[in-house]
N, CA, C and O of each residue as an XYZ file, in Angstrom:
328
protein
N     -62.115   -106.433    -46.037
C     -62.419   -107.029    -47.309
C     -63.739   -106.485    -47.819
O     -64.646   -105.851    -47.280
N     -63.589   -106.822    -48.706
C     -65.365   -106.117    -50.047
C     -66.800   -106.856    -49.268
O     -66.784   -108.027    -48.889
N     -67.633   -106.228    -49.162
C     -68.732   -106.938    -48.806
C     -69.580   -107.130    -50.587
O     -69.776   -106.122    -51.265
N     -69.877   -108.173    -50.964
C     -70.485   -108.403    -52.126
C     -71.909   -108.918    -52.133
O     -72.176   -109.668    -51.194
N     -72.472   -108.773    -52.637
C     -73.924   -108.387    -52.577
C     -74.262   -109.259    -53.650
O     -74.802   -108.491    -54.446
N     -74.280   -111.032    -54.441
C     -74.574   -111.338    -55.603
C     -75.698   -112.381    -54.977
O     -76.582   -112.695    -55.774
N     -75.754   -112.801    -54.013
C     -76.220   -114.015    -53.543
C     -78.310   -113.125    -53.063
O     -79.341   -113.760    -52.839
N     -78.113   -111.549    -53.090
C     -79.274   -110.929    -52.342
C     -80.059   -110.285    -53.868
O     -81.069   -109.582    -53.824
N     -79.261   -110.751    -55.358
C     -79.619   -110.182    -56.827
C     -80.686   -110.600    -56.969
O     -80.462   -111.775    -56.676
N     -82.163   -110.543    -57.299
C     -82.896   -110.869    -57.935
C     -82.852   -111.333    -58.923
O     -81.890   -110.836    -59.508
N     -83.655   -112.502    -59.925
C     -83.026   -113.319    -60.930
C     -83.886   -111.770    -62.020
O     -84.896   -111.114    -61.766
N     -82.996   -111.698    -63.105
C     -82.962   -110.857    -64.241
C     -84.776   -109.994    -64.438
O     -85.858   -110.567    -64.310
N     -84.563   -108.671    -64.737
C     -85.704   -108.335    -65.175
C     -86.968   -109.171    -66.349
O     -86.763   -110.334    -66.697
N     -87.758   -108.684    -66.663
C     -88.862   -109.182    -68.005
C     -88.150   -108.826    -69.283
O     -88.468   -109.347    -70.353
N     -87.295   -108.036    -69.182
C     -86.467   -106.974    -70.152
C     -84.916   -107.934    -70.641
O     -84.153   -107.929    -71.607
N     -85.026   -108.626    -69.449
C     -83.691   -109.771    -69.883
C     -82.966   -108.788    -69.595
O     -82.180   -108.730    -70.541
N     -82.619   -107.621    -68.589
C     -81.353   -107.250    -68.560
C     -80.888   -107.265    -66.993
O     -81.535   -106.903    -66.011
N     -79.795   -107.705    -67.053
C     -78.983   -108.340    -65.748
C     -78.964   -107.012    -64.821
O     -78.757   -105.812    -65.001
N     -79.358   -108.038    -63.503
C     -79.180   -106.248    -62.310
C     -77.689   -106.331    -61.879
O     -77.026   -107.363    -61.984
N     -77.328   -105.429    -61.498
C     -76.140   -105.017    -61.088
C     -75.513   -105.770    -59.856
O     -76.183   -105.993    -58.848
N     -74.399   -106.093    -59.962
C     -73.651   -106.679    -58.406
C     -73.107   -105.696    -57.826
O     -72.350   -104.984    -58.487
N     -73.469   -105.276    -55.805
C     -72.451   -104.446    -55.829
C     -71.574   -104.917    -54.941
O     -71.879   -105.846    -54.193
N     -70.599   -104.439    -54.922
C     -69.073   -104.485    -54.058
C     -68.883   -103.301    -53.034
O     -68.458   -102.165    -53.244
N     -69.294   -103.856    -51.930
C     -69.230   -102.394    -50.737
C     -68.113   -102.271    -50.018
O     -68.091   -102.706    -48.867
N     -67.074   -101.695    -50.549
C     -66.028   -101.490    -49.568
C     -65.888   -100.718    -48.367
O     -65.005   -101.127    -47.614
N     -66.531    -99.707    -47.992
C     -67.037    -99.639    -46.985
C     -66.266    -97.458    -46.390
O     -65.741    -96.742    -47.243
N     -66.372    -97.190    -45.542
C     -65.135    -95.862    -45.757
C     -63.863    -96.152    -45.849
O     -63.281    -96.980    -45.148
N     -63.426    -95.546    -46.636
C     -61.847    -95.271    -46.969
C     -61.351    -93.926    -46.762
O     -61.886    -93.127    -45.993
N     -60.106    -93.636    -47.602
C     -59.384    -92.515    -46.777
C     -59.439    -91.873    -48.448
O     -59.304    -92.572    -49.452
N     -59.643    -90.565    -48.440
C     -59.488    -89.703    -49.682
C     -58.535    -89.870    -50.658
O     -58.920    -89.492    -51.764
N     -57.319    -90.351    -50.611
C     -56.239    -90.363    -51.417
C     -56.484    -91.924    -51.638
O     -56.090    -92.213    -52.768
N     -56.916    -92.867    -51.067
C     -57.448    -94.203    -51.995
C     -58.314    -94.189    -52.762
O     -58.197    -94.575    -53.925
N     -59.916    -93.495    -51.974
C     -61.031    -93.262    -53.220
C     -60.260    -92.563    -54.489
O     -60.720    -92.871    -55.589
N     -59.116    -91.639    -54.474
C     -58.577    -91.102    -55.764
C     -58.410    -92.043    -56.278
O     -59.277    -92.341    -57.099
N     -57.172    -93.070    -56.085
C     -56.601    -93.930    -56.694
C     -57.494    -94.993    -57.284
O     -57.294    -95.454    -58.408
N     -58.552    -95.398    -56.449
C     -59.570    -96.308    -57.314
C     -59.983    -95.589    -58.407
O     -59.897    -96.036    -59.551
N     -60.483    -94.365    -58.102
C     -60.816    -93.697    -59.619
C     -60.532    -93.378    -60.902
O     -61.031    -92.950    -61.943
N     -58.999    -93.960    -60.145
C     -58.110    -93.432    -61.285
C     -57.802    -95.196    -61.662
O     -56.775    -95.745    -62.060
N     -58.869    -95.631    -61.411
C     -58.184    -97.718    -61.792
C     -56.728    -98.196    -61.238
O     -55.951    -98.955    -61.819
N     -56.557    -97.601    -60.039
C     -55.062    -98.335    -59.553
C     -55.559    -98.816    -58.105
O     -56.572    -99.402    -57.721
N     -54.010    -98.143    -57.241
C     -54.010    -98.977    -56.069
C     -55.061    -99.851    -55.174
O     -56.117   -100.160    -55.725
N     -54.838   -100.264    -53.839
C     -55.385   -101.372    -53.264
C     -57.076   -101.631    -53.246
O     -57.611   -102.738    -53.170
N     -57.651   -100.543    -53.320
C     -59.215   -100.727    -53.412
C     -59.512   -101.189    -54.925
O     -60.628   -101.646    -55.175
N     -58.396   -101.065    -56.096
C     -58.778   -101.719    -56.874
C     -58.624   -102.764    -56.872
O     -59.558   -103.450    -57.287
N     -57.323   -103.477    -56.388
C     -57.061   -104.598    -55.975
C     -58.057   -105.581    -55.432
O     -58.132   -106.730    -55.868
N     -58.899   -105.065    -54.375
C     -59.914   -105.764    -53.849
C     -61.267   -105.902    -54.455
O     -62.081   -106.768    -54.133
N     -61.506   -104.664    -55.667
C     -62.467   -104.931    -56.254
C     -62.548   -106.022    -57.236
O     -63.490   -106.552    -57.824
N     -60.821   -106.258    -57.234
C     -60.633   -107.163    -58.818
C     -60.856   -108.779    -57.859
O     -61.616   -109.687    -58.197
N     -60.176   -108.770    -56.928
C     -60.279   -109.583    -56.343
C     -62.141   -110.206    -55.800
O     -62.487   -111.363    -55.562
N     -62.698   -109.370    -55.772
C     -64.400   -109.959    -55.788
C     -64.627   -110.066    -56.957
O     -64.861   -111.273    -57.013
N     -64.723   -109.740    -57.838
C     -65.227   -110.273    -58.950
C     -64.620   -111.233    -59.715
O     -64.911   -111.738    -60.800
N     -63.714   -111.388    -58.936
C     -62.620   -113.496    -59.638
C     -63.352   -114.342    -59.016
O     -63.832   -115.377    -59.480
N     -63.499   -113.740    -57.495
C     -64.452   -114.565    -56.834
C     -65.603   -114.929    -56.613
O     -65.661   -115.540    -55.546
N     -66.433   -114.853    -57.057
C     -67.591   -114.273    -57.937
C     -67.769   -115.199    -58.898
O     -68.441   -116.221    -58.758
N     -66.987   -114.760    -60.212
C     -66.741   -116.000    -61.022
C     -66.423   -116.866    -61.127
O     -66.840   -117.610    -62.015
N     -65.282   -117.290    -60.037
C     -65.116   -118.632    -59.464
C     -66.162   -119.624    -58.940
O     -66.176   -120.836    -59.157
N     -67.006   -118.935    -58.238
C     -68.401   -119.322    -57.582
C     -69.454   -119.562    -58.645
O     -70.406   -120.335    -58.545
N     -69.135   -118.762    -59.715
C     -70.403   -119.287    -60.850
C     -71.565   -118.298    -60.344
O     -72.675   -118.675    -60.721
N     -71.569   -117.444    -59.786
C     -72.412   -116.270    -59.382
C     -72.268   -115.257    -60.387
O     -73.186   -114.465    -60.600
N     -71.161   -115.220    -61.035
C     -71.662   -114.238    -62.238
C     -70.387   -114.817    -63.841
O     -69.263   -115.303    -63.962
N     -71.429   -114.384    -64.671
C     -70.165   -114.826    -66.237
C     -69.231   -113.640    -66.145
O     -69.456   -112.562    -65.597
N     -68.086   -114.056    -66.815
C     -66.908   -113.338    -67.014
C     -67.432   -112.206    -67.979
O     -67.784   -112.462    -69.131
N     -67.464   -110.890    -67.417
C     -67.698   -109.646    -67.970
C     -69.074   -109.802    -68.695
O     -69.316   -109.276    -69.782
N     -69.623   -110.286    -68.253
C     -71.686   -110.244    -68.642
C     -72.157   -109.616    -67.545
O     -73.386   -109.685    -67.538
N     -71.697   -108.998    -66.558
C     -72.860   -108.325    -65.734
C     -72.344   -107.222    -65.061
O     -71.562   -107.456    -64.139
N     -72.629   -106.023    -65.340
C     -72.534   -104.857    -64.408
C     -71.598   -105.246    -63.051
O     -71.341   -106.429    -62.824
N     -71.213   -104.403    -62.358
C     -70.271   -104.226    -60.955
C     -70.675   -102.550    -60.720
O     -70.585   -101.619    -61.522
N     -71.114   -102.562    -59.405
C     -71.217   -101.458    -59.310
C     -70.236   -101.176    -57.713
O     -70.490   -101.894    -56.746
N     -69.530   -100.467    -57.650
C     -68.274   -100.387    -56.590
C     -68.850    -99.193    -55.491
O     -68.684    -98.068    -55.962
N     -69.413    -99.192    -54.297
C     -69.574    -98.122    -53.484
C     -68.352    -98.202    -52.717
O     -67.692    -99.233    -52.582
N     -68.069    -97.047    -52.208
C     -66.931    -96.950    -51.412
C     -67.485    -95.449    -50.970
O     -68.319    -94.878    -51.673
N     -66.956    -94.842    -49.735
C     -67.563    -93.815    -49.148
C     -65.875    -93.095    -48.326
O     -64.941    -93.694    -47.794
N     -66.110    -91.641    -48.559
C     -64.575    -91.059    -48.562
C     -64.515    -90.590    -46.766
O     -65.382    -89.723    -46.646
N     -64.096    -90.740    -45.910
C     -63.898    -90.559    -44.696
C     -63.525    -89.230    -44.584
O     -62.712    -88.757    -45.379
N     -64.067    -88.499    -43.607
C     -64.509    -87.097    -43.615
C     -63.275    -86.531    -42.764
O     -63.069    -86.730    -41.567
N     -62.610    -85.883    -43.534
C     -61.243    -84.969    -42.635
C     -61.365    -84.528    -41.625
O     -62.120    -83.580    -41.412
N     -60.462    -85.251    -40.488
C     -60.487    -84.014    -39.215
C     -59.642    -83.190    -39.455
O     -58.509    -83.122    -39.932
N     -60.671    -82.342    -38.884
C     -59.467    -80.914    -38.825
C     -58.681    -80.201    -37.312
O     -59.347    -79.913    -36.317
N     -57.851    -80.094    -37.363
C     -57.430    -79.844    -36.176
C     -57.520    -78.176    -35.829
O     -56.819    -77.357    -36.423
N     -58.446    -77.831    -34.826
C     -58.691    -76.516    -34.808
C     -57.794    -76.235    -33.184
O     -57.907    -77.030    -32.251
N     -56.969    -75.026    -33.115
C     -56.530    -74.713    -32.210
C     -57.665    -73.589    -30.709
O     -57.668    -73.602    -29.478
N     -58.275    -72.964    -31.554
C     -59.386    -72.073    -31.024
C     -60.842    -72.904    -30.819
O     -61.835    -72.314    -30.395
């Protein structure tokens, strides 16, 4: 599941502008980081899914504050015969 980061936010700059929440999903496999990028399958799923929850909690207004999504692409093995 997403590790979410809203509860560690500092309350708003002098500037009044809201800091960012992030959502750390953590490594994934190359052909999912695609698909999030492309706004589909399951890592989007889970991103949509933290930020309902989130707003459910009253930790953030409905589309008033930044999301920032890390996710990190898991590094190909390669199978070398030599």
């Amino acid at each position: 599941m997403a590790t979410t980061r809203a509860d560690e936010v500092p309350a708003p700059t002098p500037d009044n502008r809201p800091r960012p929440i992030l959502v750390d999903l953590g490594k994934k496999k190359r052909r999912l980081c695609k698909k999030l990028r492309d706004g589909r399958g399951p890592l989007m799923d889970d991103v949509i899914d933290s930020i309902r929850e989130l707003e459910d909690d009253g930790q953030i207004k409905a589309g008033a504050q930044p999301v920032l999504v890390i996710v990190t692409e898991k590094r190909r093995r390669r199978n070398r015969m030599f």
